[in-house]
Phi, psi and omega in degrees: 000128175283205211184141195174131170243144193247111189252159162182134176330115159316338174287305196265326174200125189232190196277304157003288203285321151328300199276325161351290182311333184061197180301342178302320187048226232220130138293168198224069179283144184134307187332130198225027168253092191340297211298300181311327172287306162281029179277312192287358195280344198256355166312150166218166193284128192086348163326179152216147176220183170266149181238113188219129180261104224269184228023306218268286191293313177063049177218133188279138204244327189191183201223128173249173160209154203268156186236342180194130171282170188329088205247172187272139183268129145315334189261035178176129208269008159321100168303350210264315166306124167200147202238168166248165149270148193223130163217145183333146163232339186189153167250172188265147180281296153270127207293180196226120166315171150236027156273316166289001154263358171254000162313312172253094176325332143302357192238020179299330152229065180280124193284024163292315192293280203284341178239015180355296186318317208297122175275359183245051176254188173267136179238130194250168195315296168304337158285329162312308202285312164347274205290285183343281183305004182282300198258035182012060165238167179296179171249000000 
């Protein structure tokens, strides 16, 4: 199992809106970035990612999972775009900052850390057991 966090404005699609979505869950459409785009191309089902909500709060708020690879995004007939789906699975008992990740000498180089921007990224195992134990959920 890979391992991968997914931002988005909480204004425009938020962890809410998500868990809404119920099991059907979400494409996680829109992406308009080579690097995010193939982060998503290398997903697979059953993946796990963090759901963090970048501008205001700027805290991974829940833990998702992809349910379907890398398909053509519905929202544009650009063949170069494409997305997975993704659906809640748990919220964080605590959401985890990104001051608190930068915070934590284990998470020095996590690209949320190092990379604000990448709306797609990789997350690695020892970062995964991390940020769980930030946010008091299982791993």
């Amino acid at each position: 199992m890979a391992y991968w966090l997914f931002k988005s404005e909480p204004s425009t699609f938020s962890w809410d809106d998500l868990v809404a979505r119920g099991t059907a869950g979400e494409e996680w459409d829109g992406v308009r970035n080579y690097q995010a785009r193939n982060n998503m191309r290398a997903m697979k089902v059953g993946d796990r990612g963090f759901f963090y909500h970048s501008m205001k709060d700027k805290a991974i708020v829940g833990v998702v999972e992809v349910i379907a690879e890398a398909h053509p995004d519905s929202t544009t007939d650009d063949p170069r775009w494409e997305c997975v789906d993704v659906r809640a699975v748990a919220p964080m008992a605590r959401p985890v900052t990104l001051e608190m990740c930068k915070a934590d000498p284990r998470l020095a180089d996590m690209v949320l850390v190092r990379n604000s921007r990448l709306s797609v990224q990789p997350v690695t195992e020892a970062e995964w057991k991390v940020i769980c134990e930030l946010g008091g959920v299982a791993p």
